[in-house]
Every structure is written in structure tokens, then in C-alpha cells.
N, C-alpha and C positions, 0 to 999 in steps of 0.2 A: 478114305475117299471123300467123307465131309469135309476133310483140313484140306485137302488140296483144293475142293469148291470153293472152299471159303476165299481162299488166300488166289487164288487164280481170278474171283469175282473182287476183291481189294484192291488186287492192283490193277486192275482192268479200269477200276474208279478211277482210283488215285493217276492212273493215265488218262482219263476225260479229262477229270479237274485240272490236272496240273499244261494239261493242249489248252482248252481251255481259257485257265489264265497266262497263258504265255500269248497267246490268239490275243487275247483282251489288249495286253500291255504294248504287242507289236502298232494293235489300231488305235493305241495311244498316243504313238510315238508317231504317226506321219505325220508328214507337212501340215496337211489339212485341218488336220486335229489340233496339234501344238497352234499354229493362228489363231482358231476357233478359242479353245483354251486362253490364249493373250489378250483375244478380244473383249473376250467373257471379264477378264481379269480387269482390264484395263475399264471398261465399262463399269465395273463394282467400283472401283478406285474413283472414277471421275464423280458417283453418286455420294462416294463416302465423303468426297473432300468439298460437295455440293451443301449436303448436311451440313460437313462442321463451319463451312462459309455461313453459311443461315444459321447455323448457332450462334457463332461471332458475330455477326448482326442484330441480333436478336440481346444478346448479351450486352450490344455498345448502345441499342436502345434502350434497356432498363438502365446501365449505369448510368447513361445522359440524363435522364427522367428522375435518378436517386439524388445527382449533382443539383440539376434545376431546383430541385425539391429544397435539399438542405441550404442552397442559394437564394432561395426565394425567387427563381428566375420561372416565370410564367411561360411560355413559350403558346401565342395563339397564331392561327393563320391567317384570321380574318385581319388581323392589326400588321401583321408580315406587312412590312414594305420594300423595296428595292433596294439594292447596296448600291451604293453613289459609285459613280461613274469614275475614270481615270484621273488626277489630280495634273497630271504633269502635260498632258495632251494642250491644254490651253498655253502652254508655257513656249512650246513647241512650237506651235502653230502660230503665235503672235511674232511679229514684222521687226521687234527690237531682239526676239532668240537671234536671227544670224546675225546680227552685230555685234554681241557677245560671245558668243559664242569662242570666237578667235581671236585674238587681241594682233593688230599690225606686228607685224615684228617676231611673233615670238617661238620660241626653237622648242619644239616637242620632239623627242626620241621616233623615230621612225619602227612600229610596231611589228614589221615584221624583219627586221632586224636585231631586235631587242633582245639581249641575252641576261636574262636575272642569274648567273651567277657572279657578272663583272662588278656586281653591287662589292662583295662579300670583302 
């Protein structure tokens, strides 16, 4: 009589347990979930690759700073001054470019014509 209690209360569990996790795995597997799940996923990933950016950062400013160093390159802000301006812009803009620029007479290949393999 106690073997049959036993073994009748066993699998009476082992039938919770196993509804149960079959229950669990079904409300895993919806739409909702699986998005949930991708979003979750995809949110880790954008932090993780956030991280290793600010590490790589972080990284390129110690070696800059090792470089400077072994260079004897100082780098101060107060002394920072401005990178000069466009070189070619005055060349451009002066009254002798379009006179140069074309010489009377002379035969330039028509560029949207141009085939570079007739070179060969």
C-alpha cells in the first residue's frame, strides 16, 4: 500500500514539474517574448560595444601621450593655435586663374566619353 503511495505521489510530481516546464518553455517561445529577449540582447550588445569604443579611446589617448612623451612633443592648449586656412582658395579666386586655366586652342578628351581601356 506504501509503494503504491509512493510511486502514485512521484509521478503526480514529476507531472507538475515536467506541465510546468513545458508551460515555462511554451511562454518563452511567443512573439512577445522572443522581441523582448532580442531587445534585451541587442541593448547588452550596443553597451558592450559602447565599453570597448571608450576603451579604444582611452587606449589611443595613453599611446598619443607615451608617443608625445618619447618625442619630446608637449601638447598645451593654452599655446593651441588654429590650422591655417585653405592654400589653394586664393589661387582660385584671383582674376589671372581663368586665364590659365584653358589655354586658346587646346583639345582635352571629353570626360564623359573617356574610355580607359583604349589606352592599353
Amino acid at each position: 500500500m506504501f509503494r503504491r503511495t509512493f510511486w502514485f505521489t512521484a509521478g503526480a510530481a514529476a507531472g507538475v514539474w515536467a506541465t510546468t516546464k513545458v508551460n515555462r518553455k511554451i511562454k518563452a517561445l511567443t512573439p512577445e517574448s522572443l522581441a523582448a529577449q532580442a531587445a534585451d540582447k541587442a541593448l547588452e550588445a550596443g553597451h558592450r560595444l559602447k565599453d570597448f569604443a571608450l576603451d579604444i579611446k582611452a587606449g589611443m589617448a595613453q599611446r598619443e601621450d607615451e608617443l608625445n612623451d618619447a618625442l619630446g612633443l608637449h601638447h598645451d592648449p593654452e599655446q593651441a593655435r588654429e590650422l591655417p586656412g585653405p592654400r589653394r582658395r586664393a589661387a582660385i579666386d584671383s582674376p589671372a586663374a581663368g586665364r590659365t586655366a584653358r589655354r586658346e586652342g587646346a583639345q582635352y578628351p571629353r570626360l564623359d566619353s573617356y574610355n580607359r581601356n583604349e589606352d592599353h
